[in-house]
N, C-alpha and C positions, 0 to 999 in steps of 0.2 A: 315944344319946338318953336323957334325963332325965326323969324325970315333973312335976320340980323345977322344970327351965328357966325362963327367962325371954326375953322378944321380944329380940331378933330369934329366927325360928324358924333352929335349927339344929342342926346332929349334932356326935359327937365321935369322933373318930378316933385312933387309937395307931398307930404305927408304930417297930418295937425298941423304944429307949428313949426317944421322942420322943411327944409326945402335943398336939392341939390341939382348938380348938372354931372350929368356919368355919359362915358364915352359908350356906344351901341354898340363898337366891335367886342366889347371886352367888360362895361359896366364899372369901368374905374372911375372916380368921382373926382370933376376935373374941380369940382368949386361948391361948398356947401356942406352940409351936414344930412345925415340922415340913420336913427338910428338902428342897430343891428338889427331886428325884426321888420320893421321897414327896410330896411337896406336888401336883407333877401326876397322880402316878397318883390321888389320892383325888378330886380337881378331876375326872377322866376320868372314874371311878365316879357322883361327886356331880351330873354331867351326864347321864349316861344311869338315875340313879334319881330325880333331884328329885321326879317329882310321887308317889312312894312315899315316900319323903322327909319331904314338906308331910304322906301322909297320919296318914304315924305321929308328926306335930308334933303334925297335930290330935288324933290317936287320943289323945298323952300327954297332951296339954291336958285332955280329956274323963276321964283316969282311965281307959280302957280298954285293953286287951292290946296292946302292937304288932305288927305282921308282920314278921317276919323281910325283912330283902332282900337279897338274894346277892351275894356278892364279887366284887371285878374279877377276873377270869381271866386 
């Protein structure tokens, strides 16, 4: 996440050499690539962290620190 961003709120994700930007409410990939197997496991994570997610949208909006949020295991 960006402090830059712009709406829709959303993260970014790297996976090897593949990298993208997916929107948090829904996981639809506003810009980049990623592919099928990557793409669900980030969807699996982006699912069980959304409203961490949203908080650290708002947090960067605001200019404050974000929280770390843990990896899919």
């Amino acid at each position: 996440m960006y402090y830059n961003d712009h709406s829709p709120p959303d993260f970014h994700a790297k996976y090897g050499g593949e990298q993208a930007s997916l929107r948090i409410d829904n996981g639809a990939i506003l810009e980049g690539n990623l592919g099928a197997r990557a793409l669900r496991l980030v969807d699996e994570w982006r699912v069980l962290h959304q409203a961490e997610l949203l908080e650290d949208w708002t947090r960067a909006r605001a200019r404050q620190p974000l929280n770390k949020i843990e990896p899919l295991e």
